[in-house]
C-alpha positions in Angstrom: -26.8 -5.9 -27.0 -27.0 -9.4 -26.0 -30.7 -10.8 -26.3 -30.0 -12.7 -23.1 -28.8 -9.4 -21.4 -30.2 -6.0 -19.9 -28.7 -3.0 -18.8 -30.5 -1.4 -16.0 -29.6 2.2 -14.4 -28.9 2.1 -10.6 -28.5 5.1 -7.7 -24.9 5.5 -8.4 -24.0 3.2 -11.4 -25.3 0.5 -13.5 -26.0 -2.9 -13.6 -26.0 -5.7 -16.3 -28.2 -8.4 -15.5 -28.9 -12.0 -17.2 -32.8 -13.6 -17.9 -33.6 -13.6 -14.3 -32.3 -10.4 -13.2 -29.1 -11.5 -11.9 -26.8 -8.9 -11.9 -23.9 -10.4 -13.6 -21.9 -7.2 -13.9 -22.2 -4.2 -11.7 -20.7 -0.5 -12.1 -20.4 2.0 -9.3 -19.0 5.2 -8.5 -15.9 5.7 -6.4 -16.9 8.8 -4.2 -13.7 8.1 -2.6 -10.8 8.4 -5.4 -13.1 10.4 -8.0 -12.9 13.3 -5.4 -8.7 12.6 -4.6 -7.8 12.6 -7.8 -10.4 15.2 -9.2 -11.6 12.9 -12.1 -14.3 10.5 -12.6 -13.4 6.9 -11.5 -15.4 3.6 -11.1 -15.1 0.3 -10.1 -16.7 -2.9 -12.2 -18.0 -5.4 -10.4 -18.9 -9.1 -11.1 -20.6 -12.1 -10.3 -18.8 -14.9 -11.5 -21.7 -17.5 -11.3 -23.8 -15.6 -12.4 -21.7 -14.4 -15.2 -20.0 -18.3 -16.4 -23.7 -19.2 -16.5 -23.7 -16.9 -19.5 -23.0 -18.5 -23.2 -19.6 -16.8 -24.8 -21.7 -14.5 -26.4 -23.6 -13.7 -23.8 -20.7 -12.9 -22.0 -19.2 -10.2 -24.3 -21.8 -8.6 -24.8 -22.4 -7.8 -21.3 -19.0 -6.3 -21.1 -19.5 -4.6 -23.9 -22.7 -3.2 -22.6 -20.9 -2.3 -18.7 -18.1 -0.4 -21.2 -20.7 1.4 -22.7 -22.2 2.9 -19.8 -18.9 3.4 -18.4 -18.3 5.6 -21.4 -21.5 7.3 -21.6 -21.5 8.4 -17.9 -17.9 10.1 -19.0 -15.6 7.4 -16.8 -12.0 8.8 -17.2 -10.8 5.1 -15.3 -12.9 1.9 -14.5 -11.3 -0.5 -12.3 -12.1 -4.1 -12.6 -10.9 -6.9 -9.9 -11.0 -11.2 -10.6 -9.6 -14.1 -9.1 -7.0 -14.9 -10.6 -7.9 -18.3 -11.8 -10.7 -16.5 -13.5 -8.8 -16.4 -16.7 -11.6 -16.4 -18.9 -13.0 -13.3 -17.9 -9.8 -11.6 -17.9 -9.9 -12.5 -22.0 -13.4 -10.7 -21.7 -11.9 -7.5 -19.8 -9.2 -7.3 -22.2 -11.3 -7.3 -25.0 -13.0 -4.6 -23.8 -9.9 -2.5 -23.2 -9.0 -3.7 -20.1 -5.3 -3.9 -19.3 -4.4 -5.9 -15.9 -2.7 -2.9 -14.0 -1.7 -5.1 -10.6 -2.0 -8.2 -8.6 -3.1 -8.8 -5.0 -2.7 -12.0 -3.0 -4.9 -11.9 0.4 -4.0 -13.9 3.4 -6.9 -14.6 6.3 -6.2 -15.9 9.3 -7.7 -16.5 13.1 -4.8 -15.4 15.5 -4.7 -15.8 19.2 -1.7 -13.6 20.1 -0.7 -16.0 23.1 0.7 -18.8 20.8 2.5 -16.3 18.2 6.5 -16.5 18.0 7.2 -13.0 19.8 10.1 -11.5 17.5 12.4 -8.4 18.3 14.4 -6.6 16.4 18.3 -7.5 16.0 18.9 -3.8 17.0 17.7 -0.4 17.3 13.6 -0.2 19.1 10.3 -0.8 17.9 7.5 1.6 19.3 4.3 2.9 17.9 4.3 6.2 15.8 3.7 9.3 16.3 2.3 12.4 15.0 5.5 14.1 15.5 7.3 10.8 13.1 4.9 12.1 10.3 7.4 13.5 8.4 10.0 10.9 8.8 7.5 8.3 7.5 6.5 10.1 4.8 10.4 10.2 3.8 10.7 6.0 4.2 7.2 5.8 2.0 9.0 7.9 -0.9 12.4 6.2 -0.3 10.8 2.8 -0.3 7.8 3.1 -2.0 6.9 6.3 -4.1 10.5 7.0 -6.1 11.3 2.9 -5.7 11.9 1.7 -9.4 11.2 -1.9 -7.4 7.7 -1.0 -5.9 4.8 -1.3 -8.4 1.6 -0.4 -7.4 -1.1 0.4 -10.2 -1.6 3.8 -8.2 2.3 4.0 -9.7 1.7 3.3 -13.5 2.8 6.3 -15.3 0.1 5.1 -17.9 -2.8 6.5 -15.0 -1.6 8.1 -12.8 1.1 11.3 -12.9 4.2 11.5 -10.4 2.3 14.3 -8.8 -0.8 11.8 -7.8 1.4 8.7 -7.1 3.1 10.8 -4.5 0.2 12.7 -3.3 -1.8 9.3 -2.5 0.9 7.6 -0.8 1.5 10.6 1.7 -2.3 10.4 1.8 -2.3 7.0 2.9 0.4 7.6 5.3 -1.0 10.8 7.6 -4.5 8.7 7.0 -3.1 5.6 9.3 -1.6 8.4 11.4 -4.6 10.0 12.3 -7.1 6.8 12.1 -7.9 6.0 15.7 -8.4 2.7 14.5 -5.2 2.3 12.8 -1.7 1.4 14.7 1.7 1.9 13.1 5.1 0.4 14.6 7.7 2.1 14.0 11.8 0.4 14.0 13.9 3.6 15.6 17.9 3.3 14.8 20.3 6.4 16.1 19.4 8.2 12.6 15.8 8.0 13.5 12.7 5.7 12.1 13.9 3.1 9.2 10.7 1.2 8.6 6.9 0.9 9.4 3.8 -0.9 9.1 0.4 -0.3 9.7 -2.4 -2.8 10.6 -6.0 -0.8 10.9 -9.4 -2.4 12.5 -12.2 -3.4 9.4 -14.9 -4.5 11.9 -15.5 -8.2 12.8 -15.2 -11.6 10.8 -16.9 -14.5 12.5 -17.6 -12.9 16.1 -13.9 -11.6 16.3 -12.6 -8.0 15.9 -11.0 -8.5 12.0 -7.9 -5.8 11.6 -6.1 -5.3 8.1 -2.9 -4.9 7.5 -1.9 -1.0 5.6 1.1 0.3 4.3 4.6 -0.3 5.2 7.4 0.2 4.1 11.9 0.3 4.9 14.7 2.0 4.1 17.0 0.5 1.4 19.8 -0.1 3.7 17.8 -1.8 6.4 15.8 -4.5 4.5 16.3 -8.1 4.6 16.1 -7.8 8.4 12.7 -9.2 8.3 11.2 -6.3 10.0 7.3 -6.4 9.1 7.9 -9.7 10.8 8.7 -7.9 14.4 6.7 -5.0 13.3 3.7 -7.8 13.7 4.7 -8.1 17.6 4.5 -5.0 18.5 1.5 -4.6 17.2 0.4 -7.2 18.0 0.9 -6.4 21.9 -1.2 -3.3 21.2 -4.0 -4.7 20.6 -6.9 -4.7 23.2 -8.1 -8.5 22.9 -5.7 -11.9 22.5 -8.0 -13.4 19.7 -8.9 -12.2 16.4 -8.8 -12.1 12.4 -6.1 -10.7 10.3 -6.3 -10.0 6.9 -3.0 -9.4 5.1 -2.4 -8.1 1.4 0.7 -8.1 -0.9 1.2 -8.5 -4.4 2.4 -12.1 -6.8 5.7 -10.1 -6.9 6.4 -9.7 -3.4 7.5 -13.6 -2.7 9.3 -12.8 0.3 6.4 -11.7 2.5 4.1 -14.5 0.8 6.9 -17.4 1.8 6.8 -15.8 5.5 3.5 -16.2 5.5 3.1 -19.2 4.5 6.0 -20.0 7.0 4.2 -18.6 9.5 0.8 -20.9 9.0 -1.4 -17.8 7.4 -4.1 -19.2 5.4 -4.1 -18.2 1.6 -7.9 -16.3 1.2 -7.8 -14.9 -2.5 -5.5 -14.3 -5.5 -6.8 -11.5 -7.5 -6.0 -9.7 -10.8 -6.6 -5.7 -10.7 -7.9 -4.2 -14.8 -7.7 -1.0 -15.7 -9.7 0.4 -18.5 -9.4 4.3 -19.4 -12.5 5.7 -21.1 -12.5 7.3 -24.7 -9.9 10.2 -25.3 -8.6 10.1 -21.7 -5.1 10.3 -21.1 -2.6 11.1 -18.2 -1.4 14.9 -17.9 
């Protein structure tokens, strides 16, 4: 142990913390995907102030000691997110056993609905789902998403996660934004039925405005480069009950194309992050 670091037992985790009781690292439970995937999973968190203030040293050693609880509290996965500039404590987390496992690029914008391009499809109809297009969408999110070789998503890493669980959480995700009152999905409809989605799902408020998220989405291989999360956006865009709010959009480094139409499209960049992976002692997929 670092002489300049403490480990200190919390409610549902553990904290490291530097000479003045800053937590500089924290480790928590995930109630959420422990009890999905029937095996213990957690999530390390850090303060990177608090943590830089640290000397090198320092530094390792409370990784090392984070690890070490990880371990001892019989963590089969441990999931650790930076910013991506934070290059020096992705050298820490890598050390520690860390491998980076995916990227995530965060867009957050104020949005007044009456000055947005309005964009329609070049055929076919756009409407909001269903129940009854459950099943269709679930087909698209293993078409475009689930048995993709072009889609990575850590939840997809054969190294974590079996087929069996990648498929299970996607159609998870899927009949989730169905069911979510506070969730919409648009929906493009050709003569052979639904051939893409996306989902945008209310997270509260940001600065006195309603802040919605975008979810999954996702096209089938013969329709894309049509653009269509683009009119997807309008539609549902027009469902919403107010003309003004914040929308926070996520993709990945590898997905340029939606990051250039942002960008095109005046969304401010938020956040750049790296997503770690760290499997516990003796733990392996089966």
């Amino acid at each position: 142990m670092s002489p300049r670091t403490a480990g200190q037992r919390l409610p549902d985790g553990f904290a490291v913390t530097d000479p003045d009781g800053r937590a500089v690292l924290t480790l928590h439970f995930n109630e959420f995907e422990t009890r999905f995937f029937g095996w213990r999973i957690g999530v390390l968190d850090a303060d990177p102030a608090a943590l830089g203030a640290l000397g090198a040293e320092d530094r390792a050693g409370a990784v090392a000691l984070a690890v070490g609880a990880a371990d001892e509290d019989g963590y089969r996965l441990v999931q650790a997110q930076i910013d991506a500039a934070s290059l020096e404590t992705a050298a820490l987390l890598e050390e520690a056993g860390f491998r980076l496992a995916d990227t995530r690029v965060e867009f957050l914008t104020r949005l007044d609905r009456g000055g947005l391009p309005r964009l329609e499809p070049p055929f076919g109809t756009v409407a909001l789902a269903t129940p009854a297009d459950r099943n269709a969408l679930l087909a698209l999110t293993n078409e475009g998403l689930t048995r993709n070789p072009g889609f990575y998503s850590r939840y997809k890493d054969p190294a974590y996660f079996t087929a069996e669980e990648t498929a299970r959480w996607f159609a998870a995700w899927v009949e989730n934004d169905l069911a979510d009152p506070g969730t919409l999905v648009a929906v493009w409809r050709l003569e052979e039925g639904p051939v893409a989605f996306f989902g945008l799902s209310r997270r509260g408020e940001h600065a006195g405005l309603p802040l919605y998220k975008s979810t999954l989405a996702a096209a089938a291989p013969a329709r894309r480069g049509h653009k269509a999360h683009m009119f997807l956006q309008t539609a549902l865009f027009d469902a919403l009950p107010i003309d003004e709010f914040w929308l926070r959009q996520v993709t990945q480094l590898t997905n340029t194309p939606i990051i250039r139409n942002n960008l095109l499209l005046g969304r401010r960049l938020d956040r750049t992050a790296l997503t770690f992976f760290r499997r516990g002692p003796g733990q392996h997929n089966t």
